[in-house]
Each structure stands twice: as structure tokens, then as C-alpha cells.
C-alpha positions in Angstrom: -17.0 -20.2 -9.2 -16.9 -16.3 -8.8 -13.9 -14.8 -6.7 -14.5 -12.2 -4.1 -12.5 -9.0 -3.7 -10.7 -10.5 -0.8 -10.1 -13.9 -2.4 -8.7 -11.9 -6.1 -6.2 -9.6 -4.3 -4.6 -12.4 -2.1 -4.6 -14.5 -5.1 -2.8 -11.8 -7.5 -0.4 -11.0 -4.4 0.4 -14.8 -3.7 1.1 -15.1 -7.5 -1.7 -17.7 -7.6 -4.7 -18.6 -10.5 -7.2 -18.4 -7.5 -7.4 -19.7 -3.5 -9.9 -20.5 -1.7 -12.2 -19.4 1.8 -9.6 -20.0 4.6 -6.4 -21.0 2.4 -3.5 -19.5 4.1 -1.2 -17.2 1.2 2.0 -16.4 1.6 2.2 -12.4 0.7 4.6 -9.0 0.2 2.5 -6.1 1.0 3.0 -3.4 -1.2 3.0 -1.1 1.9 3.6 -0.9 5.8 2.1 1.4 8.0 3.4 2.2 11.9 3.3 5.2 14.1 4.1 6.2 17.6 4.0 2.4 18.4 7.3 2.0 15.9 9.5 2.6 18.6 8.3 -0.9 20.7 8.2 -2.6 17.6 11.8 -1.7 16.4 12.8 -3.1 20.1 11.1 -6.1 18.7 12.7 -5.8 15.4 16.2 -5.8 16.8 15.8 -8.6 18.9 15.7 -10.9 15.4 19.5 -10.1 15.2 19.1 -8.5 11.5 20.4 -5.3 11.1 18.3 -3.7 8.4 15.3 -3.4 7.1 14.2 -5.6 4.0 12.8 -3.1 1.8 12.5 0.3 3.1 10.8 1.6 0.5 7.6 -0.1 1.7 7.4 1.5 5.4 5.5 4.1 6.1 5.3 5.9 9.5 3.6 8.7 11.2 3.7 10.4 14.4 0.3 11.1 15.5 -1.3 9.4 18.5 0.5 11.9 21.2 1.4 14.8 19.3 3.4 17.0 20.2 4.5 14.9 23.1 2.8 15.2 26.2 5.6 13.7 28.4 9.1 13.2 28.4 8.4 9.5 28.0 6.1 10.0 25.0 9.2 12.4 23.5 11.9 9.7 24.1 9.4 7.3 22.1 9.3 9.8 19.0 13.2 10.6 19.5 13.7 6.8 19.1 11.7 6.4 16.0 13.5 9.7 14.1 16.6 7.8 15.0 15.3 4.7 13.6 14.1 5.6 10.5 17.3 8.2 9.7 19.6 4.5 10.1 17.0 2.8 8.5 16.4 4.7 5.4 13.0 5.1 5.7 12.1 7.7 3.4 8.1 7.8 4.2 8.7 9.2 7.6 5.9 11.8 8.7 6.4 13.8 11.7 4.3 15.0 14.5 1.3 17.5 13.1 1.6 16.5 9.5 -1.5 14.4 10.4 -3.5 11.3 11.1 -1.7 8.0 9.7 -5.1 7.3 8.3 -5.4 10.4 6.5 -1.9 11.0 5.3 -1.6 7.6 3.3 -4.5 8.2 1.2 -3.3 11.9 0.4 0.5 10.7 -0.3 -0.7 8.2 -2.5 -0.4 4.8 -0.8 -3.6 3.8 -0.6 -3.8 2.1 -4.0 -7.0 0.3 -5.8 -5.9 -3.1 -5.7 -3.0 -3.2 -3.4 -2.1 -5.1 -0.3 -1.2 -2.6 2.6 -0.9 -3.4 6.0 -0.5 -1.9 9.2 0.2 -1.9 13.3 -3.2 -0.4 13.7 -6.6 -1.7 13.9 -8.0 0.7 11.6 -6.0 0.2 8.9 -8.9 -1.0 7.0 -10.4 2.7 5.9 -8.0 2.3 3.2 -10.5 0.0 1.2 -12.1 3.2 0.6 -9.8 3.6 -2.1 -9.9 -0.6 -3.3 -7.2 -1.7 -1.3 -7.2 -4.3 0.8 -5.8 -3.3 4.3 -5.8 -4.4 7.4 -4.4 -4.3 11.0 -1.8 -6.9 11.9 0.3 -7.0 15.5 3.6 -5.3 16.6 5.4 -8.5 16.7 3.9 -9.2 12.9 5.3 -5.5 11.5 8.8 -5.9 13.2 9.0 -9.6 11.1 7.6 -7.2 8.3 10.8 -5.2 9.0 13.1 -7.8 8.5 11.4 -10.0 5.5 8.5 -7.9 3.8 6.7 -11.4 3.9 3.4 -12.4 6.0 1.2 -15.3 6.0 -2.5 -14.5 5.5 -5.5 -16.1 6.1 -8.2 -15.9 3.3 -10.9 -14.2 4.7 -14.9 -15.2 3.9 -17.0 -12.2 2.3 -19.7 -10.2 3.4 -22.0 -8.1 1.0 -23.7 -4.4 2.4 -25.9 -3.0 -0.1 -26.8 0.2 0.2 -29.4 1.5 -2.3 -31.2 5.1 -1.9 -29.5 8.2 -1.3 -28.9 9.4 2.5 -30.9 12.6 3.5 -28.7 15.7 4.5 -27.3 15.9 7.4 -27.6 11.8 7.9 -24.0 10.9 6.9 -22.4 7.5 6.3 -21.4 7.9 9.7 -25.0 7.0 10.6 -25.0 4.6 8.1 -22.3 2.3 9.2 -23.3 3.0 13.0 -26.7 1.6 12.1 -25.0 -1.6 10.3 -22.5 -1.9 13.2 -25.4 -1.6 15.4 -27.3 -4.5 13.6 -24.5 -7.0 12.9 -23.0 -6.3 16.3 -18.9 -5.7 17.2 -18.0 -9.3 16.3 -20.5 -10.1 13.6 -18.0 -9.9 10.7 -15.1 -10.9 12.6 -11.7 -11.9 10.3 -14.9 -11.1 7.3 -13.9 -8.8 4.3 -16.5 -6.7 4.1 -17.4 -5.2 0.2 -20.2 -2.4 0.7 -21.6 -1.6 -3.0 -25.2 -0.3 -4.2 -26.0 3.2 -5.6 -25.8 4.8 -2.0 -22.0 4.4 -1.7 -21.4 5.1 -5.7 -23.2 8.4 -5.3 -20.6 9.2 -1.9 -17.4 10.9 -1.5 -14.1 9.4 -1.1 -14.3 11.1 2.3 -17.6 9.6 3.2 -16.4 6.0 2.1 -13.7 6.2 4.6 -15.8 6.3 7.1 -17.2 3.2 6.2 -13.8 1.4 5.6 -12.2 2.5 8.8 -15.1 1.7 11.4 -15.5 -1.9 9.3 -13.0 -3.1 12.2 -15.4 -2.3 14.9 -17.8 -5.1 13.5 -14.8 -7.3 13.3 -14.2 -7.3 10.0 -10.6 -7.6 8.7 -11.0 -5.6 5.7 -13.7 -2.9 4.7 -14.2 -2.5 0.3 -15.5 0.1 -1.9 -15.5 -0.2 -5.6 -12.9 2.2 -7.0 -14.3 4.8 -9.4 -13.4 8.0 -11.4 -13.7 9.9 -8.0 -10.6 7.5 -6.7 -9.1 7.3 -9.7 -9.3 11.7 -9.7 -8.3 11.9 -6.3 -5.4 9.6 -7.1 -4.0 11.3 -10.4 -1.2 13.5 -8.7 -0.7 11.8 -5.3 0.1 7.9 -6.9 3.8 6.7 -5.8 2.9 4.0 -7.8 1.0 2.6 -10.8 -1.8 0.0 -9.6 -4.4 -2.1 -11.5 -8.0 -2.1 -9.7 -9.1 -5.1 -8.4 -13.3 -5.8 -9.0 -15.6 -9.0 -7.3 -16.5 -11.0 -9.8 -20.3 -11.1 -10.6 -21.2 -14.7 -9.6 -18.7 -14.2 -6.6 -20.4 -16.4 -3.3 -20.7 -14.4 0.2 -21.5 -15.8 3.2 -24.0 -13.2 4.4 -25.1 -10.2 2.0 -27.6 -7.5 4.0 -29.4 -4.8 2.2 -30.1 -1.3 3.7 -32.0 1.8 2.1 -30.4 4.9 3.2 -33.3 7.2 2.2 -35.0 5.7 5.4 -31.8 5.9 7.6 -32.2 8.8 10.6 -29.2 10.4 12.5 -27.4 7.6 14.6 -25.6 7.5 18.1 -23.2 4.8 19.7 -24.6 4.6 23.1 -22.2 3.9 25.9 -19.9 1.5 26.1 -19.6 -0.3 23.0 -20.2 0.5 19.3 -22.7 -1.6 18.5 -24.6 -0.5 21.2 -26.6 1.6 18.5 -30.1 3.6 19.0 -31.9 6.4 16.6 -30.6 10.2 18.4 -34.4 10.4 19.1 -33.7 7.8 21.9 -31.1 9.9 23.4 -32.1 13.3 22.7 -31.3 15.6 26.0 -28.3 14.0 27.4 -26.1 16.4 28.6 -23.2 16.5 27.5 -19.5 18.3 28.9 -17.7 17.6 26.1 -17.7 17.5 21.9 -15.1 16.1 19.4 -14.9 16.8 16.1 -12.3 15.4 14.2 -10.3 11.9 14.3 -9.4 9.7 11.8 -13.0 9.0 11.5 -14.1 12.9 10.7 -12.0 14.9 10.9 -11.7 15.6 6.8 -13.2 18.9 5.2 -16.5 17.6 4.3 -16.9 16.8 8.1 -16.0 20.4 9.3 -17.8 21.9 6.8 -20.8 20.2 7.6 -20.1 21.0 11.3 -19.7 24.2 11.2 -23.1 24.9 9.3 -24.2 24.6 12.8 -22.1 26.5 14.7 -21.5 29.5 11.9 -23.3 32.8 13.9 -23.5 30.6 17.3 -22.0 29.7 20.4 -20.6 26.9 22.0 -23.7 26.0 25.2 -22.1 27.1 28.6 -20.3 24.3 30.0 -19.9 22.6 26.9 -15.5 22.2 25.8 -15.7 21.3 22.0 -12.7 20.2 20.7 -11.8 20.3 16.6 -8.9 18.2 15.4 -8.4 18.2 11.7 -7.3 15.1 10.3 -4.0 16.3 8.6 -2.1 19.5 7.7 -4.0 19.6 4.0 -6.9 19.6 5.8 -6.6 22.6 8.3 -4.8 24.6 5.2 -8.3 23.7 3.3 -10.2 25.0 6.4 -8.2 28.1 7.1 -8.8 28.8 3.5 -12.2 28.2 3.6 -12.9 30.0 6.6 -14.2 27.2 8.7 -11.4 27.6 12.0 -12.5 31.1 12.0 -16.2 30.0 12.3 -15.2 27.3 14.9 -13.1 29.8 16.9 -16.1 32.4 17.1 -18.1 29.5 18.4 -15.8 28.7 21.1 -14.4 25.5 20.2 -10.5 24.7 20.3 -9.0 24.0 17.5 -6.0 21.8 18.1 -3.1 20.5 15.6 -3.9 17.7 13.8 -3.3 14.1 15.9 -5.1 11.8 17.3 -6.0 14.1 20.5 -8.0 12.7 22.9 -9.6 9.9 20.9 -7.4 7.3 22.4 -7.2 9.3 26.1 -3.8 10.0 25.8 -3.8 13.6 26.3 -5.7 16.8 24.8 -9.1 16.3 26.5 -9.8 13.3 28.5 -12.4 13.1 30.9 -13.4 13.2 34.0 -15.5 10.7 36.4 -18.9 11.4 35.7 -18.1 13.3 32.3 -20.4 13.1 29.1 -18.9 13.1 25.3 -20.4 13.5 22.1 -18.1 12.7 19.7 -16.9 11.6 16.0 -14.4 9.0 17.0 -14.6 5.4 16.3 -14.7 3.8 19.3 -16.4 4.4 23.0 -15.3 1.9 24.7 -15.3 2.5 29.0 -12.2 4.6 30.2 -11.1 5.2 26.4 -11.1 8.7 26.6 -9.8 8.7 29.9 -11.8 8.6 33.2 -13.9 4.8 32.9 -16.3 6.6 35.5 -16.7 8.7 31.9 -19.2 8.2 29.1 -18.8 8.8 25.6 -21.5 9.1 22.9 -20.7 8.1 19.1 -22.4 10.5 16.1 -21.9 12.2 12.8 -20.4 15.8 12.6 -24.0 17.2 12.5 -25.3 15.7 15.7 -21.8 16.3 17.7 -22.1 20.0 15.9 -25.7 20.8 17.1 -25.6 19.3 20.3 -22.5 21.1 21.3 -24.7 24.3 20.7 -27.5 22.9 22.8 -25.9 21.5 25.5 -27.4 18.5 25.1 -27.3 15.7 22.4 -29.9 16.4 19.7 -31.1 15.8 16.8 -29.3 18.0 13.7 -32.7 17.6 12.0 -34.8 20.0 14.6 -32.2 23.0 15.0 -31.4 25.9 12.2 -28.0 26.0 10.5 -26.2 28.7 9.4 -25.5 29.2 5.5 -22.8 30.7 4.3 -19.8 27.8 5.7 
């Protein structure tokens, strides 16, 4: 019987012929992510009674949910973690505005095609993007990580997303994985590993795959696949820390649910508040007003994102009483945009452009909201007081929609308003 991509990798990392749907394996990642939450789970860590960490080679962490610190508390955190990697040895360290955790492993070269990486964050799946398979584990599972590179995993059933067509600029795979998150609902591939293939995702950026892979979570899946191709294999070819072997489904593999989509008929998507599979066509919302637009996040905030924002705003302003906010996802990313001219663009506009972090996606600081406060916005989730205020609303879309509406004032549909050229 065929082996999925979930059920190959755990096998190869177990050192096993094969396992089966729900076998537990008994794994060494090849890599560890943490960030700002490092400093609770070396507390954790050092209440095992070992001294070091096993392998420090395999850690990686980065500073970026409050950066730069917004409060003595949040700078004692990151003071603690500097401290603990320096003792530690931890060479991967990545400090505040350097970027996104999401974004920086894929550009340093640890998100590998057929490599086990996990991390103490739940969207540590947008690194099947590149043919991993990663997921989120728990603070108290990365400080055990710390002390014996060694997890139990459970074998995860499969689900198949094929995507034939080609998606019809400015629809993005951001509407794409909206509308599937919208149709299987937030736990309708929970603890699934979830392989999205057809010519629709072939024919996408590594950028545009990401999307898919990190908002697979918000369906409840535990891992989120794309086939690995020339354009990973390209993107890989100076950034590598080490050599890796793709991993492929077999042909005859068994899924428990496949689901077919043609993204020639998809239209512009929004997350309606307060949950991400609350999903409905922009038509549907057209004319909300809004107070508030973020581009950027882990989700889009790479250069393809800004650049197709920015066709909106190029030659325009930001609508009175609109903020928009712009957070790159790392520093490669706001030197590309610089370069590019796109910050300039955004600045004309009005927007504030801020150092790349996590900003206000998780409400910690750098635009949260008010009671009674509207958001249009890139991120991942929308969930009631996430962006601060839970007398707020937030709205979930692609660049274009956030882009345009900011301009109008209102949410709206990227398809009916003019764009600017030359970004």
C-alpha cells in the first residue's frame, strides 16, 4: 500500500521500512524553532535539572513577536533569552528586526524538502512550503527538546487539496486557502497532514505556497505539503545549512478525504469576524468601514505581497480615517522593497511602515484596536480581542483587497478599482 508524505518522512526519521495511520514514532528533528516565548520555556528547561542543551546546533530562535520591546517586562524577556543562548551555544540566534521566525528559516536555509522541523509556534507548518514537514508542538515539548533532541509523534492521517486552473490576478492563494478553510471549517483537518498538489500550486511561487502551508493550522491541520520543485530547489541553492533528500507521496498513497478546487473560478476572499472559517466572497462584505489596514505578517508580508499592494496605492492616498500599517516580514525583505521603491510608494500613501515583527498581529503592541474598531487585514487569524480591544473586529484578505480598501475607506473588491503601474 502507497505511503503518504506524512507517513514517508516519520518513517525515514524513526529509521523505519514504513508505519502506519496513528502509530506513534519516536523522532530527532532536524530543527527547533522558538522565539520571544524561549525565555518561559528555558524556565521550564531548567527545572529538568540538566544543564545543557542536547544539540545546539538544532535550535533556532528569533525575536519577533514584541519587537523592539514595548515594556520593560517584554525587554527582561529578550535580555533572558540573549543570555540563554550566549551559555547555551546557540549559534542560530536572531535578534529583534532581523524578522519574522517564519520568514527567516526559509531564507537561512532550514526549511529543508524532506526534513522534520519543529517548533513552539502554531504556525510552524508554512514550512511545508518548501517539503518539510513541520509543525507546532508546546512549550513544555521544546524545553524536553532542549534537553534530549527526542519527541514522540503521532502519525498523522492525510488529506489531498487539488488545485487545478490558474488563479486570476489579483485573487491570491490567500483567497484560495481562505475559501478551503472556509469550506472544511477550523477543525476539519484537525492533527491531518494536509498535501495541496494540482497545476494551480505547481504554477505558484514559493511565496504564494507559504501562504498555504502557514494558515493549514487554522483548519487544524498539523502539517501543510507542497511538492518541492526547481523553484525550491533554486531558492535553496545558496541558503542550505544542510544537504537534504526530497521526500514525494507515493502514487497509490490512501487519504482520508481528497477535495478538488478550480482556481480559475475562485473570486477575492474575506475572513469575516470572529473566526477563520467564517469565510464569504468580498462581494458580501463590500462597504464595511474600516479604521484600520495591515499589510504584512508572517502570512504577507514577503515582496510579492507588497508589490502587489502597492499597485494600489502607487499615485494614491490612504482614505481619511483609515491607519494602514506595513510590516515586512524580515530584513531581506524591506532591503528588496527599499530597492525596489515600494516603502517610498507606501509612505506617499500614508501608510506606516514599521520594522519587521510581528506588530500588531497578535495585539501586543504597534496597532491594536479600539472598542468598536474595524480591521482589514493580511494576518492569519481574527479571532475576538486578538488584535486588542474584543469590542474590535477584524476582517481577513489578500494584499489586494486590504490594499484597495485602505484607499476606499471601506472593504472592496480589488477587482472594481484602478491600480497604478509602474510598482
Amino acid at each position: 500500500m502507497g505511503q503518504t508524505f506524512a507517513q514517508k518522512v516519520l518513517a525515514k526519521k524513526a529509521g523505519l521500512p514504513s508505519v502506519a495511520v496513528g502509530q506513534i514514532v519516536d523522532v530527532e528533528p532536524d530543527f527547533c524553532l522558538s522565539h520571544d516565548n524561549t525565555a518561559a520555556i528555558a524556565k521550564t528547561f531548567a527545572k529538568f535539572g540538566v544543564e545543557k542543551v542536547k544539540n545546539p546546533e538544532r535550535f533556532v530562535i528569533v525575536l519577533d513577536h514584541t519587537v523592539p520591546a514595548s515594556t520593560e517586562e517584554y525587554a527582561k524577556g529578550h535580555k533572558e533569552i540573549r543570555e540563554f543562548v550566549a551559555k547555551q551555544g546557540i549559534k542560530a540566534f536572531y535578534d529583534a528586526g532581523v524578522g519574522i521566525c517564519h520568514q527567516v528559516l526559509p531564507e537561512m536555509g532550514f526549511a529543508l524538502p524532506g526534513s522534520l522541523v519543529l517548533g513552539s509556534d502554531s504556525h510552524t507548518t508554512a514550512y511545508g512550503a518548501l517539503g518539510a514537514f513541520s509543525a507546532g508542538v508546546g512549550r513544555s515539548e521544546m524545553a524536553a527538546l532542549y534537553a534530549t533532541s527526542r519527541i514522540w509523534l503521532k502519525t498523522p492521517a492525510s488529506f489531498k487539496i487539488e488545485v487545478v486552473g490558474k488563479l486570476k490576478e489579483p485573487v491570491t492563494s490567500k483567497d484560495l486557502v481562505l475559501k478551503i478553510i472556509g469550506d472544511i471549517g477550523a477543525d476539519g483537518a484537525l492533527y491531518k497532514s494536509v498535501e495541496y498538489a494540482g497545476e494551480a500550486i505547481e504554477a505558484m511561487s514559493l511565496s504564494s505556497r507559504l501562504v498555504l502551508s502557514n494558515m493549514a493550522v487554522e483548519m487544524g491541520a498539523k502539517n501543510g505539503y507542497c511538492a518541492p520543485d526547481k523553484k525550491t530547489f533554486a531558492f535553496l541553492e545558496h541558503r542550505a545549512v544542510a544537504e537534504y533528500t526530497p521526500i514525494y507521496p507515493d502514487a497509490e498513497a490512501v487519504y482520508e478525504r481528497t477535495l478538488g478546487y478550480d482556481a480559475s473560478k475562485l473570486g477575492p476572499q474575506v475572513a469575516k469576524p470572529h473566526t477563520v472559517d467564517n469565510v464569504a466572497p468580498v462581494e458580501e462584505v463590500e462597504g464595511t468601514k474600516i479604521h484600520q489596514a495591515l499589510l504584512g505578517t508572517c502570512t504577507n508580508g514577503r515582496l510579492e505581497d507588497l508589490r502587489l499592494a502597492a499597485r494600489y496605492l502607487e499615485g494614491k492616498k490612504i482614505a481619511k480615517g483609515v491607519r494602514m500599517i506595513v510590516l515586512p516580514a524580515s530584513q531581506e525583505v524591506l532591503l528588496e522593497a527599499l530597492r525596489g521603491g515600494l516603502i517610498e510608494i507606501f509612505v506617499r500613501a500614508g501608510a506606516m511602515v514599521l520594522s519587521p515583527g510581528c506588530g500588531p498581529c497578535l495585539g501586543a503592541h504597534q496597532g491594536v484596536l479600539a472598542a468598536g474598531e474595524v480591521c482589514i487585514s493580511t494576518a492569519n487569524r481574527n479571532f475576538q480581542g486578538r488584535m486588542g480591544s474584543s469590542e474590535a473586529s477584524t476582517y481577513l484578505a489578500s494584499p489586494a483587497t486590504v490594499a484597495a480598501s485602505a484607499v476606499a475607506g471601506v472593504i472592496t473588491d480589488p477587482r472594481k478599482v484602478g491600480r497604478g503601474g509602474g510598482a
